[in-house]
C-alpha positions in Angstrom: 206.9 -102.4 198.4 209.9 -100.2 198.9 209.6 -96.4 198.7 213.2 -95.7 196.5 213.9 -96.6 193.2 217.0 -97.9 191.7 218.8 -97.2 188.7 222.1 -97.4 186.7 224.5 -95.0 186.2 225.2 -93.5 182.5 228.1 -95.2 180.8 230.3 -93.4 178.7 231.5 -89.6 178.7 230.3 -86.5 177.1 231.8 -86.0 173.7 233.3 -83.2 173.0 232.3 -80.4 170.5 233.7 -80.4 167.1 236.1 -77.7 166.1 236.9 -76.1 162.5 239.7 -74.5 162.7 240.8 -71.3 164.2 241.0 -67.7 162.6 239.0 -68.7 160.0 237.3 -65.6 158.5 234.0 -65.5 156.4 234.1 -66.4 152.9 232.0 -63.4 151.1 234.3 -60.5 149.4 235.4 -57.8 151.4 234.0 -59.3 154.8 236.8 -59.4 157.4 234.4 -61.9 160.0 236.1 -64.2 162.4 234.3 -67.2 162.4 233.7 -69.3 166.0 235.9 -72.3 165.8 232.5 -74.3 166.7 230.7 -72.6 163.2 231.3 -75.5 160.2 230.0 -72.9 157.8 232.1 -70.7 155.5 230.1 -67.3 155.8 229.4 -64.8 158.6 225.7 -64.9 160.0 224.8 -61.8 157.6 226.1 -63.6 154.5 225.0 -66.6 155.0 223.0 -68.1 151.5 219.0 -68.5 152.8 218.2 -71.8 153.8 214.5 -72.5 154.4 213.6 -76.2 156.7 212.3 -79.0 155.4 208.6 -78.5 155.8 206.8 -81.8 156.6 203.0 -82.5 156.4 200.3 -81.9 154.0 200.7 -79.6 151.0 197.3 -77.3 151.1 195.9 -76.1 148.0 193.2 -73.6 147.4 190.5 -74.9 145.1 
């Protein structure tokens, strides 16, 4: 049995990232923000609307 292993090389190329725009600035009143370029959201970090993950498993109830 041979001690090396063989294997092929990746095809295709890295994608690049996606890009929104430049000098974009956050959407909330008053807030003068640049946003990143890379950022597909319209607010700033610190006015961003709270979004909470999709929680997956069992609901548990107290009984």
């Amino acid at each position: 049995m041979a001690d090396t292993m063989k294997g092929a090389k990746l095809r295709g190329g890295i994608r690049p990232s996606r890009k929104y725009g430049e000098g974009r600035v956050c959407a909330h009143k008053g807030c003068n923000t640049r946003l990143s370029q890379y950022n597909r959201r319209e607010y700033c970090f610190a006015h961003a609307p709270v979004r909470f993950p999709r929680v997956r498993g069992r609901v548990v109830t107290e009984s």
